[in-house]
Each structure stands twice: as C-alpha cells, then as structure tokens.
PDB file of N, CA, C and O in Angstrom, chain B, residues numbered from 101:
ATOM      1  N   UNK B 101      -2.468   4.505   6.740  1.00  0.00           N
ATOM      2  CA  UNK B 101      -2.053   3.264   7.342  1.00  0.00           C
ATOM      3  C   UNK B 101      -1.271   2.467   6.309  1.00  0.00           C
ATOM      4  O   UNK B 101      -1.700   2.419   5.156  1.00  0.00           O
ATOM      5  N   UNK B 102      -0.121   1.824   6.659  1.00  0.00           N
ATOM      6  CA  UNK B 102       0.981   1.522   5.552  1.00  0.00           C
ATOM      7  C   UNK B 102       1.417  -0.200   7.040  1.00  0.00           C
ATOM      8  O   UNK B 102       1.623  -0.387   8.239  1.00  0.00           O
ATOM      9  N   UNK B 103       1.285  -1.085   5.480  1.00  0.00           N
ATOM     10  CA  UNK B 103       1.858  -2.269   6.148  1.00  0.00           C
ATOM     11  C   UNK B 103       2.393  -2.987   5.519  1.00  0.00           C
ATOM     12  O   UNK B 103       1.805  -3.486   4.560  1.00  0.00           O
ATOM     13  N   UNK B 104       3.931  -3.375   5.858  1.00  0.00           N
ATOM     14  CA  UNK B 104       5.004  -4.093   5.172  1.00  0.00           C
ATOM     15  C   UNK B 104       4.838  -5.671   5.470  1.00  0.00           C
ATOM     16  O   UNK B 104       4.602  -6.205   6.553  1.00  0.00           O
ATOM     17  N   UNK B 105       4.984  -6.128   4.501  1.00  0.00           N
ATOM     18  CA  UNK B 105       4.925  -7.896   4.774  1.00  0.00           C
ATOM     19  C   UNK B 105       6.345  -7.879   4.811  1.00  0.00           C
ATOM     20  O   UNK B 105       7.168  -7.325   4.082  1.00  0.00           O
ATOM     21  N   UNK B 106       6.469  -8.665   5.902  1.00  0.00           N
ATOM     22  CA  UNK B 106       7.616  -9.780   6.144  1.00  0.00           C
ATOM     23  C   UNK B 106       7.873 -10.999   6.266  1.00  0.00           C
ATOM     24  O   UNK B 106       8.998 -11.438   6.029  1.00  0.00           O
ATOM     25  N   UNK B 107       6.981 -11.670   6.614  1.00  0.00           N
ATOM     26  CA  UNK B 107       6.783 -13.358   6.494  1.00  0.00           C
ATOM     27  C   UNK B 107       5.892 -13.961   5.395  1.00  0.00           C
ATOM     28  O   UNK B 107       5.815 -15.189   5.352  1.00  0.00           O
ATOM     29  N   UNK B 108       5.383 -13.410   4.730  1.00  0.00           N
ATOM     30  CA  UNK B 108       4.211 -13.605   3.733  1.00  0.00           C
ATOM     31  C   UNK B 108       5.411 -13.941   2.107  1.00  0.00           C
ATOM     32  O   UNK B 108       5.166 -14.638   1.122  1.00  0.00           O
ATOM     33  N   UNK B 109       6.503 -13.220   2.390  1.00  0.00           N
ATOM     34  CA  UNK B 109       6.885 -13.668   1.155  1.00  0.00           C
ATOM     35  C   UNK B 109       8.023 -14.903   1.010  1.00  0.00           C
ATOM     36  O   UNK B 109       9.093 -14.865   1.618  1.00  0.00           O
ATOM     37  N   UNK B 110       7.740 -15.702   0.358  1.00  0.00           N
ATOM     38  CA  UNK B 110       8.725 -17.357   1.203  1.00  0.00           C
ATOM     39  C   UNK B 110       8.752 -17.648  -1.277  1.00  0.00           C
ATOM     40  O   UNK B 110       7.918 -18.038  -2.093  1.00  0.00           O
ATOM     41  N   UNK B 111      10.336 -17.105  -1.367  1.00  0.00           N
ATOM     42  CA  UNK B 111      10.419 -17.920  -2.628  1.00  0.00           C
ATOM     43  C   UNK B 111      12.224 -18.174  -2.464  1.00  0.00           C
ATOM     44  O   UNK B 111      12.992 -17.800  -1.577  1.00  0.00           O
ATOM     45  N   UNK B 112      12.398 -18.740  -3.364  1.00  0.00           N
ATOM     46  CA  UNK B 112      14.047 -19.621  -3.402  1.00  0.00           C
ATOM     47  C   UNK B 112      14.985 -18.126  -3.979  1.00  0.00           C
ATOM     48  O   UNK B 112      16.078 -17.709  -3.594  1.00  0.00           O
ATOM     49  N   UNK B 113      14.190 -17.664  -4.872  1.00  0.00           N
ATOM     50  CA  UNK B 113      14.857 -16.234  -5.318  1.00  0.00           C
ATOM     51  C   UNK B 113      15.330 -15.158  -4.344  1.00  0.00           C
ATOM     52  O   UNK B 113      15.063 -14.102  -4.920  1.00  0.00           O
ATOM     53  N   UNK B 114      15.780 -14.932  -3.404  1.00  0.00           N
ATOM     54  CA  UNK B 114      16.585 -13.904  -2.709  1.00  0.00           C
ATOM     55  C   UNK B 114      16.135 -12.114  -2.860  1.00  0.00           C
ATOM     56  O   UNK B 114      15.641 -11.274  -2.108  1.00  0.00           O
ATOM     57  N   UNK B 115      16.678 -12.151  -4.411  1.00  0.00           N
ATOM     58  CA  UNK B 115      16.610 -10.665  -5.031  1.00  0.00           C
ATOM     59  C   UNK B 115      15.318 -10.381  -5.435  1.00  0.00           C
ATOM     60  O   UNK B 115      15.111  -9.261  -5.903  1.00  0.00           O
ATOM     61  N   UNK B 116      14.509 -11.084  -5.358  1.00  0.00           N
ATOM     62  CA  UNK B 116      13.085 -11.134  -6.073  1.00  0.00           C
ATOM     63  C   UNK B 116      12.121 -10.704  -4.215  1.00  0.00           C
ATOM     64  O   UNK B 116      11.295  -9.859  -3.871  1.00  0.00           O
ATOM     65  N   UNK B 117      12.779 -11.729  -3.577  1.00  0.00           N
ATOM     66  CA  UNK B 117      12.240 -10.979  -1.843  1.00  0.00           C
ATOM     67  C   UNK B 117      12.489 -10.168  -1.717  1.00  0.00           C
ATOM     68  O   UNK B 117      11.954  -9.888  -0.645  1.00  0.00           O
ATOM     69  N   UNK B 118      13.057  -9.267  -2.062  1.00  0.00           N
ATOM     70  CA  UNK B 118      14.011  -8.290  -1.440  1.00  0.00           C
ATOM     71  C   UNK B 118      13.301  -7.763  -2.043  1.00  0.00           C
ATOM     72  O   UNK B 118      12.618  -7.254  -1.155  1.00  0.00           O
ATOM     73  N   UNK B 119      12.651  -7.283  -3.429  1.00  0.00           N
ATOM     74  CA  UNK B 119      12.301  -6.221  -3.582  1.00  0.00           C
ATOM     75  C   UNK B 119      10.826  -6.083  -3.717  1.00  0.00           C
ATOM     76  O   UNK B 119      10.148  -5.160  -4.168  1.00  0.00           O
ATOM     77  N   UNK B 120      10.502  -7.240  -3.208  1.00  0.00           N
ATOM     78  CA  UNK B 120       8.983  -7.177  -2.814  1.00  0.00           C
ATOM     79  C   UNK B 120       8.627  -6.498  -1.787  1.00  0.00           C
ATOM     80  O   UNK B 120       7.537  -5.947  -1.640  1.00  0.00           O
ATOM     81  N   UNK B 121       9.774  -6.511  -0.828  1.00  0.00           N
ATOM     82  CA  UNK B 121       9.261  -5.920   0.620  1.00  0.00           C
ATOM     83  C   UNK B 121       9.094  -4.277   0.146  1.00  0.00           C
ATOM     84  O   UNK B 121       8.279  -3.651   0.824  1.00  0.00           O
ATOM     85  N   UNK B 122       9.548  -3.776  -0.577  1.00  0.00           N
ATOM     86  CA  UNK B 122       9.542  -2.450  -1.007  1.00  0.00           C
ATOM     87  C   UNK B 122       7.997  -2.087  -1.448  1.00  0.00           C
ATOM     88  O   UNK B 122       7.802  -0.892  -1.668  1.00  0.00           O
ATOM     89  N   UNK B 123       7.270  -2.665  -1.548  1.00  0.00           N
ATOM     90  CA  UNK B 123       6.240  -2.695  -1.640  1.00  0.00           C
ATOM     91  C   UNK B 123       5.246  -3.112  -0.289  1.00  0.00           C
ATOM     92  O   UNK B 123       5.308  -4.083   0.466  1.00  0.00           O
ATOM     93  N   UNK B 124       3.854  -1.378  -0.349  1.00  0.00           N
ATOM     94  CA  UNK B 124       3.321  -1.382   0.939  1.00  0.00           C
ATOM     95  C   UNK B 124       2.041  -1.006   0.440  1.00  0.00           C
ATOM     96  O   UNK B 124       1.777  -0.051  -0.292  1.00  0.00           O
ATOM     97  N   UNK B 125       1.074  -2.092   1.045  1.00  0.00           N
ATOM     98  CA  UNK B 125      -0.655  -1.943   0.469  1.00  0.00           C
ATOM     99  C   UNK B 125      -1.008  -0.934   1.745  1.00  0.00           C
ATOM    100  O   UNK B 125      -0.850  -0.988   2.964  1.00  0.00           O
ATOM    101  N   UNK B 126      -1.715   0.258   0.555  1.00  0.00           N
ATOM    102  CA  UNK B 126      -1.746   1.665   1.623  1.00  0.00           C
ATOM    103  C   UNK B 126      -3.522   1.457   1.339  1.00  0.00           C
ATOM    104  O   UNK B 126      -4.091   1.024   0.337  1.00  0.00           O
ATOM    105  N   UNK B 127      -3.992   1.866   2.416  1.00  0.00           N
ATOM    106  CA  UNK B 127      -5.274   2.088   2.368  1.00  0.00           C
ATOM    107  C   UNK B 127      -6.231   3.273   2.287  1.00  0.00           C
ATOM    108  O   UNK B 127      -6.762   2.968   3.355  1.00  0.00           O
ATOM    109  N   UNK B 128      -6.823   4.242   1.964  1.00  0.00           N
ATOM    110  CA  UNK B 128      -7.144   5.339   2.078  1.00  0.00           C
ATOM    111  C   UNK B 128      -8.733   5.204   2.166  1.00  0.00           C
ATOM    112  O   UNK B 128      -9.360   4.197   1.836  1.00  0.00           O
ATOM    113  N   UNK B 129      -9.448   6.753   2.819  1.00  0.00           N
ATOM    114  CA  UNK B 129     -10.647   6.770   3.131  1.00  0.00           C
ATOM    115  C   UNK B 129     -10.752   7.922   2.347  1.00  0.00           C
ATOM    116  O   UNK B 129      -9.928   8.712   1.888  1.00  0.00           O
ATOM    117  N   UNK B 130     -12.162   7.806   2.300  1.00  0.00           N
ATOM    118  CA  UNK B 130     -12.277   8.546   0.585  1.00  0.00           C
ATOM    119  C   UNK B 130     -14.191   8.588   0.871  1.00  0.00           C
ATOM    120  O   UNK B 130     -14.963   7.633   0.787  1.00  0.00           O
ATOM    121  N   UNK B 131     -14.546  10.169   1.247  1.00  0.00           N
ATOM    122  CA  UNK B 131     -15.662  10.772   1.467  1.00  0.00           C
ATOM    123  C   UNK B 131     -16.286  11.166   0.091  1.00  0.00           C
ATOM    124  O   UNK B 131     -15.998  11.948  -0.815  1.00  0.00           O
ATOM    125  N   UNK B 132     -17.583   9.982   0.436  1.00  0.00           N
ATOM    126  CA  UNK B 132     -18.735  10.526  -0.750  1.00  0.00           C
ATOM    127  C   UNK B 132     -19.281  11.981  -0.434  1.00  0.00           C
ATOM    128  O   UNK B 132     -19.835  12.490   0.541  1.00  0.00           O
ATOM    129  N   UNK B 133     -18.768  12.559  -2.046  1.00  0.00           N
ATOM    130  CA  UNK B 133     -19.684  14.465  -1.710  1.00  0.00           C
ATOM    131  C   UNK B 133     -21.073  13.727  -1.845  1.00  0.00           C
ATOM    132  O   UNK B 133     -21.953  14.403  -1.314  1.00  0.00           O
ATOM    133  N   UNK B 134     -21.513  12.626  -2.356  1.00  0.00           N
ATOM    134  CA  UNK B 134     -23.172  12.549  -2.519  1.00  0.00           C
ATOM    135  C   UNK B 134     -23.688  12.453  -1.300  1.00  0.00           C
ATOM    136  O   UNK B 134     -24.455  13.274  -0.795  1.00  0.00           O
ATOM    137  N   UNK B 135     -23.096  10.992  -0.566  1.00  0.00           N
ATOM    138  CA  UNK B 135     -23.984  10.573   0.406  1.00  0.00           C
ATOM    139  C   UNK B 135     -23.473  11.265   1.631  1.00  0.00           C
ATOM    140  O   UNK B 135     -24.265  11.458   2.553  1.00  0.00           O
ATOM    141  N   UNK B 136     -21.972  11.742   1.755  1.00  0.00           N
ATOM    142  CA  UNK B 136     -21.383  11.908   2.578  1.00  0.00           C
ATOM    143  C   UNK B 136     -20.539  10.034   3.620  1.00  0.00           C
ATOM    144  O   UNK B 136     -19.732  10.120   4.546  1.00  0.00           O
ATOM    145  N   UNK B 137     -20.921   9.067   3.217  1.00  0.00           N
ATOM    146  CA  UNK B 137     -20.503   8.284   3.274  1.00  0.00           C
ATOM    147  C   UNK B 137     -18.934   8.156   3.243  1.00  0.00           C
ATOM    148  O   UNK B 137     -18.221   8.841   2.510  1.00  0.00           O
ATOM    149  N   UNK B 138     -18.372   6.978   4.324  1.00  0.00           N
ATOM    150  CA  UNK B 138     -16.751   7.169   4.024  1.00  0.00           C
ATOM    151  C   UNK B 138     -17.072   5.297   2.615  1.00  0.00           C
ATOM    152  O   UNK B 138     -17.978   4.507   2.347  1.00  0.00           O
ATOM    153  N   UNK B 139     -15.565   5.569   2.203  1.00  0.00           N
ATOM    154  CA  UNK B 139     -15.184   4.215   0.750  1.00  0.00           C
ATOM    155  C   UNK B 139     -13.695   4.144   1.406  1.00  0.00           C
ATOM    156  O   UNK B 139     -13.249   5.140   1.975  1.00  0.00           O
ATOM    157  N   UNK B 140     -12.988   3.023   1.319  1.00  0.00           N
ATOM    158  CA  UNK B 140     -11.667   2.787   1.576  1.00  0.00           C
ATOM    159  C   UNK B 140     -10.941   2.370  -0.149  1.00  0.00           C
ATOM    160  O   UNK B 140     -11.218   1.366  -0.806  1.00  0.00           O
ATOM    161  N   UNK B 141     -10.333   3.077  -0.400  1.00  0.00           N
ATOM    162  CA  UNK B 141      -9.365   2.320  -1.514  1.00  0.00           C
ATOM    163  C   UNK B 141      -7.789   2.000  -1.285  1.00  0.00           C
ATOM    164  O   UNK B 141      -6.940   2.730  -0.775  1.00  0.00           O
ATOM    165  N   UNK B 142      -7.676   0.908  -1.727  1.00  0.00           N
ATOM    166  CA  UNK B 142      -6.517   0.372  -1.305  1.00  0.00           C
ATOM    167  C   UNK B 142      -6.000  -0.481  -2.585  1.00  0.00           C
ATOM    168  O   UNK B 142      -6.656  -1.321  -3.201  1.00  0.00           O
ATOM    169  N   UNK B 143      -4.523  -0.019  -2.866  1.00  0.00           N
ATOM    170  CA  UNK B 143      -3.539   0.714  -3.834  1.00  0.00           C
ATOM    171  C   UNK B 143      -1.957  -0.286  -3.222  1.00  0.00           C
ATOM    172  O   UNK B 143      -1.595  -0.067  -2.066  1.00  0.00           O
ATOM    173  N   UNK B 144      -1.603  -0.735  -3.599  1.00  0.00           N
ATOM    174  CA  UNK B 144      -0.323  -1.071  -3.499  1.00  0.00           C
ATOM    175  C   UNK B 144       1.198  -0.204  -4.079  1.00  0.00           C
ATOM    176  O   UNK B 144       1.605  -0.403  -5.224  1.00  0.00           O
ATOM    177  N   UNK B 145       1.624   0.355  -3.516  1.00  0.00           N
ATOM    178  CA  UNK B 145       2.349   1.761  -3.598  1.00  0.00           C
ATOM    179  C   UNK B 145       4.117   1.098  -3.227  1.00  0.00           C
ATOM    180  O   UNK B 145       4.283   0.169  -2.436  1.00  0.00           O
ATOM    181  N   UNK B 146       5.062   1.656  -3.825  1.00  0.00           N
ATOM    182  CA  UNK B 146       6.472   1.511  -3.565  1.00  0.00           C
ATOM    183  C   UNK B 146       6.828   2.468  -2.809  1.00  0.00           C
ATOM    184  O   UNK B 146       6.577   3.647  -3.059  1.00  0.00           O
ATOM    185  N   UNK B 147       7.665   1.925  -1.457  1.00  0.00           N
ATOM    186  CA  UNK B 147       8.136   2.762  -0.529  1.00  0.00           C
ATOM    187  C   UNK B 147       8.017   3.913  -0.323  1.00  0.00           C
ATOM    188  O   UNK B 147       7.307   4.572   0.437  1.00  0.00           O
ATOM    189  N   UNK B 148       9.171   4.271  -1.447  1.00  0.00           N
ATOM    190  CA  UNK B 148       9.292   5.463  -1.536  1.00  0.00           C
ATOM    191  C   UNK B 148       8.397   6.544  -2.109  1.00  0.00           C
ATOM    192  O   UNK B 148       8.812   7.698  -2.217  1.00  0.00           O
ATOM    193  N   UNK B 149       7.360   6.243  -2.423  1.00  0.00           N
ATOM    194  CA  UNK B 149       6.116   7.173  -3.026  1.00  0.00           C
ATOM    195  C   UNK B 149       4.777   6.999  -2.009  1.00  0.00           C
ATOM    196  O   UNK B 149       3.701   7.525  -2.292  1.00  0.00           O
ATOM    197  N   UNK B 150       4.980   6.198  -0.797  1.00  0.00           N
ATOM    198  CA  UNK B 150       4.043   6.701  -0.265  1.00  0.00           C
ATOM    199  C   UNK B 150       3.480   8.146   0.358  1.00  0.00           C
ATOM    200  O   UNK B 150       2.373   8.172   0.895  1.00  0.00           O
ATOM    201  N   UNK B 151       4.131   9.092   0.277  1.00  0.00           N
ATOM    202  CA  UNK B 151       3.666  10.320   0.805  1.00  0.00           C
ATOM    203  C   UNK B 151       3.082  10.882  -0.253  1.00  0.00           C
ATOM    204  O   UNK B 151       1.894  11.150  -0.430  1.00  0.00           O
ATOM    205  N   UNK B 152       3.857  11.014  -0.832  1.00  0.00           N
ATOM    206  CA  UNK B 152       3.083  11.552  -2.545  1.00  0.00           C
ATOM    207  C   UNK B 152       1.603  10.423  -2.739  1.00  0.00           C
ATOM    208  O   UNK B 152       0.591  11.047  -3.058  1.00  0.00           O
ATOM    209  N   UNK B 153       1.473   9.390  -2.632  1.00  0.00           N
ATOM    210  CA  UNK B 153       0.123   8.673  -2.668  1.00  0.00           C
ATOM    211  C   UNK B 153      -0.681   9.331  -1.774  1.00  0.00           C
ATOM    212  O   UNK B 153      -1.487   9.999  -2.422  1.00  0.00           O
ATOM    213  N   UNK B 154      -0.830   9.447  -0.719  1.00  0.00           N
ATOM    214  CA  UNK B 154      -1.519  10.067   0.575  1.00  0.00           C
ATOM    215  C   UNK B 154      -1.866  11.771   0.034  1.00  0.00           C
ATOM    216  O   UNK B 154      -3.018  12.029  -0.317  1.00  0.00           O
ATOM    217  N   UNK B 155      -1.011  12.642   0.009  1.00  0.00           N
ATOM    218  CA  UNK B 155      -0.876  13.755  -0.948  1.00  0.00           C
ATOM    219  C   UNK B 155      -1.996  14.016  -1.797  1.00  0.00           C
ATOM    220  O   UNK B 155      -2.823  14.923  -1.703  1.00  0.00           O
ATOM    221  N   UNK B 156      -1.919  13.198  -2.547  1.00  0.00           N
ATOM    222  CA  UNK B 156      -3.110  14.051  -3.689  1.00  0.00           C
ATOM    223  C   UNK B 156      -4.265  13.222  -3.379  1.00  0.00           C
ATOM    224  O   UNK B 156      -5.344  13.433  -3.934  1.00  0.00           O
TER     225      UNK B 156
END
C-alpha cells in the first residue's frame, strides 16, 4: 500500500514541493516466525524504489 501526499505539503519554496511529492510512506506486514503474529513497518521510500522496497 503506497500513498502520495498532495495537499499536506503547503511551503513558499516551489522546488522543495515538488520533490517532496516523490516521496511515498509504504507500509509493510511483516510475520512473526515466533508468535506467528502479523507487525506493520512503515518506511518512507522514493518513488522510484518502491518495488525494490516491497522485494526484499
């Protein structure tokens, strides 16, 4: 699950928005071998490397 902010970022800088949006807080589920329990970790990842994040 991958989610882009678009209204969340409000500064006078232009180029500085712009490359914030490139940035996407990915969340992952992540099975305890102990308990068998699910854990979520969540990672703030650049665009273009989200598949490779998910991946390993």
């Amino acid at each position: 699950m991958a989610k882009a902010a678009k209204t969340a970022i409000k500064t006078k800088d232009q180029k500085v928005a712009a490359e914030a949006k490139n940035w996407t807080k990915v969340v992952r589920t992540v099975r305890s071998p102990k308990s068998g329990s699910y854990t979520f970790k969540e990672s703030i990842v650049h665009k273009d490397k989200i598949k490779e994040f998910l991946a390993s």
